[in-house]
N, C-alpha and C positions, 0 to 999 in steps of 0.2 A: 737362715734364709729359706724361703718355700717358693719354690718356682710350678707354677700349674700351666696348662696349656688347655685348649680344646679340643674334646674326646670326642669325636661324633657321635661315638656309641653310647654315652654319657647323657646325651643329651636329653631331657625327659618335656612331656606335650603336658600344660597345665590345664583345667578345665576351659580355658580362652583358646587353648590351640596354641598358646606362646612358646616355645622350644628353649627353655632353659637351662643354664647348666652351672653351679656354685663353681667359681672359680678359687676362689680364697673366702672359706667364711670364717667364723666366729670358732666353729669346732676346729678346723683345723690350724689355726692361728695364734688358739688362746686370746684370742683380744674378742670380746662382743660389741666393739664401737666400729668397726668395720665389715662390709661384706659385697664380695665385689664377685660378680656374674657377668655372665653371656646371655645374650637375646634375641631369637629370629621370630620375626613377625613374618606370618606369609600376608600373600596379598588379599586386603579383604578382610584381616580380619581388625577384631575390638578386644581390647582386654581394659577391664574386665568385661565380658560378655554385655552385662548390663548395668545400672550404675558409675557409682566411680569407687576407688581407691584410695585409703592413706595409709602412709608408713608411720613407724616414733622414728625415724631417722630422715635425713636430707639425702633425696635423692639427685645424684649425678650421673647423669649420661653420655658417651662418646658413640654417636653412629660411625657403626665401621662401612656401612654401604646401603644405597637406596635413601629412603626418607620416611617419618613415620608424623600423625598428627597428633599432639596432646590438647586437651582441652583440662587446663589449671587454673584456677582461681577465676574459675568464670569465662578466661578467655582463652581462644584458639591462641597453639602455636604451632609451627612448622618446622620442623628439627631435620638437616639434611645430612649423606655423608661429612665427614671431616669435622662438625660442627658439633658445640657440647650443652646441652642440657642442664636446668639444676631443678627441682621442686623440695621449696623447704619442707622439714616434718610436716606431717598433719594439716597439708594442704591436700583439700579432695583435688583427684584427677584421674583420666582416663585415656587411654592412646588407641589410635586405628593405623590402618595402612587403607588406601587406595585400590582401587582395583586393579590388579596387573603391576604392581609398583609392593617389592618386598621390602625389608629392612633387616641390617641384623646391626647390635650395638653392643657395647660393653658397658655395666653400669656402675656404681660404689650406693651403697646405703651407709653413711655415715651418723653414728649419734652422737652427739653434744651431749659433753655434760649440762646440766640447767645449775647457772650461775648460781652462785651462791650469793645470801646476801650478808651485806656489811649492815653490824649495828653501829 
């Protein structure tokens, strides 16, 4: 069993400004289909800065506090405390925060295997 927690001092600023920090990943797990992080958004900002983002894995979000804005698959969503998030693989997307209105979340990047098929 691996028990991690949140380091403040851990924490590191991406070129977005997003305060992240590997909670369980891939290196420390032995497992590369999982990886699961922290996230603070402050107020104001966009990540990524410009454009958008995809991952190879599904992404899953729990806001621990505040609310943050994703724009996936074309359309706006509004993700609030308490409330959980998904963006499949290789879906473009982007998130902001508000002005005056922070967030911070917990996330999982999951990959799927890709089925196999039957002859």
């Amino acid at each position: 069993m691996l028990v991690s927690g949140i380091e403040r001092e851990r924490i590191v600023k991406t070129s977005a400004g997003v305060g992240m920090l590997p909670l369980l990943s891939s290196e420390l797990a032995s497992n590369e289909a999982v990886d699961i992080g922290y996230a603070e958004f402050t107020p104001g900002l966009r990540s990524p800065v410009e454009g958008s983002a995809a991952h190879d894995a599904d992404e899953i979000a729990y806001v621990l506090s505040g609310s943050i804005h994703c724009v996936s698959g074309g359309r706006l969503h509004t993700v609030h405390a308490g409330e959980v998030s998904y963006i499949p693989a290789g879906e473009a997307h982007y998130s902001y925060t508000d002005e005056g209105e922070s967030c911070t979340l917990v996330y999982a990047l999951v990959k799927t295997a890709a089925p196999s098929s039957v002859s």
